[in-house]
C-alpha positions as CSV (number, residue, x, y, z in Angstrom):
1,X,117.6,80.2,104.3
2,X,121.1,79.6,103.8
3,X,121.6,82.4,101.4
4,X,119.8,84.3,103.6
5,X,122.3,84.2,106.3
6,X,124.9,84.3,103.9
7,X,123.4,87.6,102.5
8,X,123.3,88.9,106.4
9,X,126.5,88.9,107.1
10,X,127.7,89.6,103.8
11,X,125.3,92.8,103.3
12,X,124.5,93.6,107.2
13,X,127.3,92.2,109.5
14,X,130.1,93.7,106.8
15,X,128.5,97.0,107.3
16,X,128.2,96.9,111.0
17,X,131.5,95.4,111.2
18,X,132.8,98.4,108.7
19,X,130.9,101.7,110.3
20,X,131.8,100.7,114.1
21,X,135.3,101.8,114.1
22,X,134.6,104.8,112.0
23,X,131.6,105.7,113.8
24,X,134.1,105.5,117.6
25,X,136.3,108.1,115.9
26,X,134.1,110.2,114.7
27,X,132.2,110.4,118.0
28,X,135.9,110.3,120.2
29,X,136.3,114.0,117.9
30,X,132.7,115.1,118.1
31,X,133.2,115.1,121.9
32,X,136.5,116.3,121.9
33,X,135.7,119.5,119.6
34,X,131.9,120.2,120.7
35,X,131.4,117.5,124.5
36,X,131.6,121.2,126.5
37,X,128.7,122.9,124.2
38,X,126.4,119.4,123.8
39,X,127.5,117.3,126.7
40,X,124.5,114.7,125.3
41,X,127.4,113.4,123.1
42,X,129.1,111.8,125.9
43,X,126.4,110.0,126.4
44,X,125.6,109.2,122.6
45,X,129.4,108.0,122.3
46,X,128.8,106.1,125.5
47,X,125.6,104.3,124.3
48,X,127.1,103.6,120.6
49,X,130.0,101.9,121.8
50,X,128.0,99.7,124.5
51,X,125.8,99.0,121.4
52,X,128.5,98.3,119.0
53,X,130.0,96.0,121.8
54,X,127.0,93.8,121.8
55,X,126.5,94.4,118.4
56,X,130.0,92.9,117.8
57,X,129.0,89.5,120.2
58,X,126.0,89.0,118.6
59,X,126.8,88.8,115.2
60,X,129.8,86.3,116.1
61,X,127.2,83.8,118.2
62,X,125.0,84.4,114.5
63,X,127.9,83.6,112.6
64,X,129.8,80.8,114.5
65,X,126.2,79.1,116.1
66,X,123.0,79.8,115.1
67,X,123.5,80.3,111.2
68,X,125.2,77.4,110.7
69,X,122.4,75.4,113.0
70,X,119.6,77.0,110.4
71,X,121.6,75.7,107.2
72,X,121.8,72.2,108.9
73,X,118.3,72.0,109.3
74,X,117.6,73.1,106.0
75,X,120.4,70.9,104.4
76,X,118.8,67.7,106.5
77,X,115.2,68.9,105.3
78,X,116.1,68.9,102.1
79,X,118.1,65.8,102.0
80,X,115.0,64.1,103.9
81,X,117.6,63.0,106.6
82,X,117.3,63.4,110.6
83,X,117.4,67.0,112.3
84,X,121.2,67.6,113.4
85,X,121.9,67.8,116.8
86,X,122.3,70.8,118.8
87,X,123.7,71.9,122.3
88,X,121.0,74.1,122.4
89,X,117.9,71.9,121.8
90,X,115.4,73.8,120.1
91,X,116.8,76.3,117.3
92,X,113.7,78.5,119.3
93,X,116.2,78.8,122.2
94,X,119.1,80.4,120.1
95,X,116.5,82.5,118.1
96,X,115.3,83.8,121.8
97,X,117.9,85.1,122.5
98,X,118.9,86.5,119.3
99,X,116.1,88.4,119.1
100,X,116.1,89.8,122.7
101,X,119.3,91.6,122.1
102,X,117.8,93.0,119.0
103,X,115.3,94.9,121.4
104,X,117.7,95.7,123.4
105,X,120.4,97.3,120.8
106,X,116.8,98.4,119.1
107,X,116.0,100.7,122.6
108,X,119.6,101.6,122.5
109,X,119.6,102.9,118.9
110,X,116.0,104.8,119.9
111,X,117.7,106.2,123.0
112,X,120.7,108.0,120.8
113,X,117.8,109.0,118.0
114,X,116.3,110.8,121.0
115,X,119.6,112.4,122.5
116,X,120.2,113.7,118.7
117,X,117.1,115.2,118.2
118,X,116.6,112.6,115.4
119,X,120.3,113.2,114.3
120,X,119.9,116.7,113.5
121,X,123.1,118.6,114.2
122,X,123.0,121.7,116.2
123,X,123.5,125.2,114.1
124,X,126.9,125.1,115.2
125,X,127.8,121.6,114.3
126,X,130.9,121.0,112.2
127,X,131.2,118.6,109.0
128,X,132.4,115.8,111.0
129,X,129.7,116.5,113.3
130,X,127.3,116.6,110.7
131,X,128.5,113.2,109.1
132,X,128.9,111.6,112.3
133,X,124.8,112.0,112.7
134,X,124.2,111.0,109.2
135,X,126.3,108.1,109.4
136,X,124.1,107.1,112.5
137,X,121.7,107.8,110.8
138,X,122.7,105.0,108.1
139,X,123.8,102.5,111.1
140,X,120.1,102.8,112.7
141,X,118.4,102.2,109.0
142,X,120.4,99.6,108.1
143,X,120.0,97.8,112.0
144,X,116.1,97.8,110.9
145,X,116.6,96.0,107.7
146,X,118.7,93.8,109.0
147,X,116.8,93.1,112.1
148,X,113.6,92.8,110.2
149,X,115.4,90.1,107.9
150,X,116.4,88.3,110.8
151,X,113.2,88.5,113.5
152,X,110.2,88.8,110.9
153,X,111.8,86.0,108.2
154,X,114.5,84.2,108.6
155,X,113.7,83.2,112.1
156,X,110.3,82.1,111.8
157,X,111.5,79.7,108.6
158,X,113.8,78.3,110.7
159,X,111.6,77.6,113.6
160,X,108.7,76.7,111.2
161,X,110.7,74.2,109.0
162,X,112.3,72.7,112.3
163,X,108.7,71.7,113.1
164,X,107.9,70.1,109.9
């Protein structure tokens, strides 16, 4: 599990980390250029940076509480040694939460899919236009994967092996 979490935010949380600011400029141009002729980008741009926001929070609590809990867990399984101790009690309760904001960011991403029209640029869509969908295109994918690493794997070893 721990190189699991390492390979999340290696692989996943370096990506999200790396698309967010080029994502906000591409969409701050997009608007700027094309907002009067396809006013739902104001409300893409709007929902991406609320997401990427949240996005941003979440993988910090990951990376500074909950990761480190699972690799305790598994270090003390392995080592045959008590459970660590954590302000949280159960690593369920962490996980809860975890996994509510991915439906929630999950509805988000759904909601911009929808506004795009499945990120198909208009007819009279420019490049950056054009790559802007695309590259949220690529953010939404790779949110899945990560996501499904997180709620359909890693989390129910963790909570499974804290059981044991």
């Amino acid at each position: 599990m721990g190189e699991l979490c390492t390979y999340i935010i290696k692989r996943h949380h370096a990506y999200v980390n790396k698309s967010i600011p080029i994502l906000k400029k591409n969409l701050e141009k997009v608007c700027q250029v094309h907002g009067e002729q396809h006013s739902e980008l104001f409300e893409i741009k709007k929902l991406f940076n609320d997401c990427a926001g949240e996005l941003t929070k979440h993988m910090m609590k990951e990376e500074i509480m909950l990761f480190p809990l699972i690799e305790r867990l598994e270090t003390s399984k392995m080592a045959n040694s008590p459970l660590p101790k954590s302000p949280f009690g159960s690593v369920s309760n962490p996980i809860r939460m975890m996994v509510a904001d991915h439906q929630n960011e999950g509805e988000r991403l759904k909601e911009i899919a929808l506004l795009s029209d499945n990120y198909q640029p208009p007819d009279d869509a420019c490049t950056t236009y054009e790559v802007t969908f695309k590259l949220l295109r690529d953010f939404e994918d790779d949110f899945q994967r990560h996501i499904h690493l997180e709620n359909n794997i890693l989390f129910p070893k963790a909570i499974d092996l804290e059981n044991r």
